[in-house]
N, C-alpha and C positions, 0 to 999 in steps of 0.2 A: 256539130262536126266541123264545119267551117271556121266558127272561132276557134279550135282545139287544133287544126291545122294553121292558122295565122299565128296562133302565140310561138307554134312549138319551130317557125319560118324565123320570129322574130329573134328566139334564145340563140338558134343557130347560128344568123349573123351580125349579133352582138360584139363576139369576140373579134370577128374580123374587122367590125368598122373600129374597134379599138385600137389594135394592132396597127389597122393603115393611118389610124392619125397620132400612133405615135411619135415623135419628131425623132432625128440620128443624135448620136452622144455629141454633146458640143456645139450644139443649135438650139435657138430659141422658135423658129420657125419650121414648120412646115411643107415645105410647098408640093406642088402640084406633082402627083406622080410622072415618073419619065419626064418631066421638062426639063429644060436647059438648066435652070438654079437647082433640082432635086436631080438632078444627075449629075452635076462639077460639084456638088456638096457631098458627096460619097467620099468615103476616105480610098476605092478603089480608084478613083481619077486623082484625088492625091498624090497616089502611087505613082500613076502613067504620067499625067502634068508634069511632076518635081523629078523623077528619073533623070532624065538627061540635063534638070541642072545639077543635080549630085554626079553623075557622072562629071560633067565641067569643071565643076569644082575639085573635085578630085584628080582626075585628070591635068588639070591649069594649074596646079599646087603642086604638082611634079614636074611638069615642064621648064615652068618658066624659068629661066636664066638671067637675073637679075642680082647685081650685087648684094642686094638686101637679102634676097634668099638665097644665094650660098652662102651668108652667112649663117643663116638657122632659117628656118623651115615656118612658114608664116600659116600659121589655122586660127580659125574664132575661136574664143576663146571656149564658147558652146560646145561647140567640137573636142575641144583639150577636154573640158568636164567628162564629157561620155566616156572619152577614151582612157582616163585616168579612173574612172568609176569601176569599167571593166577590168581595168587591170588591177587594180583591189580587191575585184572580187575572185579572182584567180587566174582569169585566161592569159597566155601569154604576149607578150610583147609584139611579136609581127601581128597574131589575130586582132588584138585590140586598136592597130593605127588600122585597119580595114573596117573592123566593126561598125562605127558608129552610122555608116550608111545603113549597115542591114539590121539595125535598131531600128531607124527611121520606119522602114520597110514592115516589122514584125510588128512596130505597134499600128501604124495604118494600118496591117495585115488584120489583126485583133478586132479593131473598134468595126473593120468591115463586117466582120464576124456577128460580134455584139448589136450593129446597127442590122440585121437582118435585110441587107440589101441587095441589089441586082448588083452581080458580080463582072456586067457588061460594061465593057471602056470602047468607045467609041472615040477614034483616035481625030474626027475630024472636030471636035469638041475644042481640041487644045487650041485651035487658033481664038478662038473668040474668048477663050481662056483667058491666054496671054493678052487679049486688046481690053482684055476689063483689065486685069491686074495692072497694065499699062495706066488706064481710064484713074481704076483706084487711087493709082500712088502722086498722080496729079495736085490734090490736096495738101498733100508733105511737100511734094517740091514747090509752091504756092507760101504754103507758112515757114518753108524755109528761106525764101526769097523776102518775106515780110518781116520776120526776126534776123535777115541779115547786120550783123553789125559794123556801118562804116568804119568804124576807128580801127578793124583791122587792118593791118600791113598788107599794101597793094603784094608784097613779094611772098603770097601766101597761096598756095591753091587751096585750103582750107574755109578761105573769106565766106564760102555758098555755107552763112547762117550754122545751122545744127552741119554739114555737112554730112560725111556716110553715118548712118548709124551701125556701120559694123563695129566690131571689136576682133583685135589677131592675140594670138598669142605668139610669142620669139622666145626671146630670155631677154630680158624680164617680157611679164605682157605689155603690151603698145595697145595702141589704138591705130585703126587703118590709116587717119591724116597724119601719122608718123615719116609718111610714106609723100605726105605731101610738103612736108617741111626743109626737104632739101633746098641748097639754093638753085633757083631759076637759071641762073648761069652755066650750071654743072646740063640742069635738064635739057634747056636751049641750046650747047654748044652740042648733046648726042642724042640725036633724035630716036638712035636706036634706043636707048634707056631709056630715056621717057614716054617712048611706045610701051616696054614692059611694064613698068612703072603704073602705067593705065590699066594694061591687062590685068596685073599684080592687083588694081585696087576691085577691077570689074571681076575676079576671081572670087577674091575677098569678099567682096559684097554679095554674091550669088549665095558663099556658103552660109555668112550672117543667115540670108532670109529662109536659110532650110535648118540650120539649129537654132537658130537663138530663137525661131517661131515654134519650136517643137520642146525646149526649153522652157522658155516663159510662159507660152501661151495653152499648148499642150496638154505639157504634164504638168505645170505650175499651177496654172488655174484649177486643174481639175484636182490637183491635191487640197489645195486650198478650199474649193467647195466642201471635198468631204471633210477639209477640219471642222469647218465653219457647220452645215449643216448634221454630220454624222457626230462630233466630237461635240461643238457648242451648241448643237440644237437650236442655229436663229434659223429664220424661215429663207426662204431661196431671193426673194430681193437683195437682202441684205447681203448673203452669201456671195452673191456675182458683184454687186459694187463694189465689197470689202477685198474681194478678189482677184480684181480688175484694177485696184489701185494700190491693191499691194503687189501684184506681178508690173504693173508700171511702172512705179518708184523702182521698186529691185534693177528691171530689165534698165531704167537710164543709168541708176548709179555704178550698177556694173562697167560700164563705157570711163568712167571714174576712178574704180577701187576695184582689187581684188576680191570678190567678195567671200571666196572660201580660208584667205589669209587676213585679209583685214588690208593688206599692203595699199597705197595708191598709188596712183600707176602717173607714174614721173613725164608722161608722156601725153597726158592728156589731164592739166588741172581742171578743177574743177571749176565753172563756168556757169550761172546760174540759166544764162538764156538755151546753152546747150541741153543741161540736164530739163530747161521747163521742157525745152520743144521737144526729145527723145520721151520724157513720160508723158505728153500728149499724144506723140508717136507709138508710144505701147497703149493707150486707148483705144485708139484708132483698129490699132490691130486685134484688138480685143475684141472689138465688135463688129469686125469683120470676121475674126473668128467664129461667135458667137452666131452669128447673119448666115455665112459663106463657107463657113469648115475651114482645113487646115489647108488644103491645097491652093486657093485664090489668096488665102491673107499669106502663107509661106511666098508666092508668085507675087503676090505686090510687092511684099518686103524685099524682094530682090529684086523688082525692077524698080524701085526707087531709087536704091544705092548704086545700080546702074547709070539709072540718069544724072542721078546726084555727081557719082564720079564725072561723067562727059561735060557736062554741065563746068565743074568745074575746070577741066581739062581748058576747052573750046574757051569760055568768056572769062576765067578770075585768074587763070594764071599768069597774064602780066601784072 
């Protein structure tokens, strides 16, 4: 009787210890239940972390009053994708420029879903959030500083190496250091401009780290696994490398070319040290994807571009 009660203890909680070491979609890891890393790995602190920098961004894309944007209306180029996505698929014109936020939102919503998790955000979480994402992006401003290239023109706020890794869209598309290639003379004689100008790029860069990481990293990779594993049948090694270095190359060359016309983008030639360090940059973020979910690598990626812009602000624009 004793053994007949032990086996029928052991059947029951089989399933469970299954289930709890299952790892969330988009992690290679596990960790410890309710700790710090298994709760900012939840795609519902995704949600609460990036909220107010979508709001920013959104928000700071309508505000700001800067000759460049009344001329036409500056979004990553990430962002134009969604929004031109939805509007092919039928919704109309005002819904689709609001959209691509509450995209954001429904598929973190989903994978929260799918990942069978505590649906608890603990809002005092986001600081220490933000001081890793801070910590993270440390390493890109370090091999952006190493790959700097002297022979650029001191008269460049561009000079900081790879510079932002955002991309805007206008007409045509640009790249965010479009925005730094003004002359210095124009920016030094009105400081009012050149303060937008800053905002303009720390705007810019905020919305980078919330499409182009939900873009690339996302949905990219995770399409990519199931070609690789559901369509070509190679085993999941292969599947994440192959996928990891095709959502790289794409996400630098995009900074390059248009990628859904083929066009290049007259505004940003191609540059070999740029594109190495930007597809390093998409590794990076790959596995900190992979590691940390989408909410600390989206959070790195925009305080990078962040500092990236000050950075150059403060020390390269004389």
């Amino acid at each position: 009787m004793k053994v007949a009660k032990r086996r029928t203890k052991e059947k029951r909680t089989k399933p469970e210890t299954k289930r709890a070491g299952k790892a969330p979609i988009g992690q290679l890891f596990n960790f410890a239940r309710d700790s710090y890393l298994e709760r900012t790995s939840r795609p519902i602190y995704a949600i609460g972390f990036l909220l107010p920098f979508v709001i920013f961004y959104e928000v700071g894309t309508i505000l700001i009053n800067t000759d460049i944007l009344n001329q036409s209306e500056i979004r990553v180029v990430a962002f134009v994708w969604l929004r031109d996505l939805l509007e092919s698929i039928g919704f109309g014109g005002k819904f689709a420029w609001v959209a691509p936020p509450l995209v954001v939102v429904a598929i973190l919503a989903g994978l929260q879903v799918s990942s069978r998790k505590r649906w608890t955000f603990d809002v005092r979480d986001t600081v220490p959030m933000a001081a890793e994402c801070i910590v993270l992006a440390v390493p890109l401003i370090v091999l952006s500083l190493l790959l700097n290239n002297p022979h650029v023109p001191q008269n460049r706020l561009d000079r900081f190496a790879a510079g932002g890794l955002a991309v805007y869209s206008s007409q045509p598309t640009a790249t965010v250091d479009q925005l730094h290639t003004l002359p210095l003379l124009a920016a030094q004689s009105n400081l009012p401009r050149a303060n937008h100008m800053l905002l303009a790029n720390v705007v810019t860069g905020v919305g980078a780290g919330i499409y182009e990481e939900l873009v690339f990293r996302l949905i990219l990779i995770c399409l990519l696994m199931m070609l690789f594993q559901d369509i070509f049948g190679l085993d999941q090694k292969n599947s994440i490398v192959l996928s990891v270095l095709i959502s790289a190359t794409l996400f630098s060359a995009h900074h390059h070319i248009d990628l859904l016309t083929g066009r290049a983008n007259p505004t940003e030639p191609f540059d070999f040290t740029r594109f190495a360090f930007r597809a390093m940059a998409g590794i990076y973020f790959a596995i900190l994807f992979a590691i940390r979910g989408f909410g600390i690598t989206a959070g790195t990626h925009a305080f990078y571009d962040i500092i990236a812009t000050i950075i150059n602000a403060l020390f390269f624009e004389r």
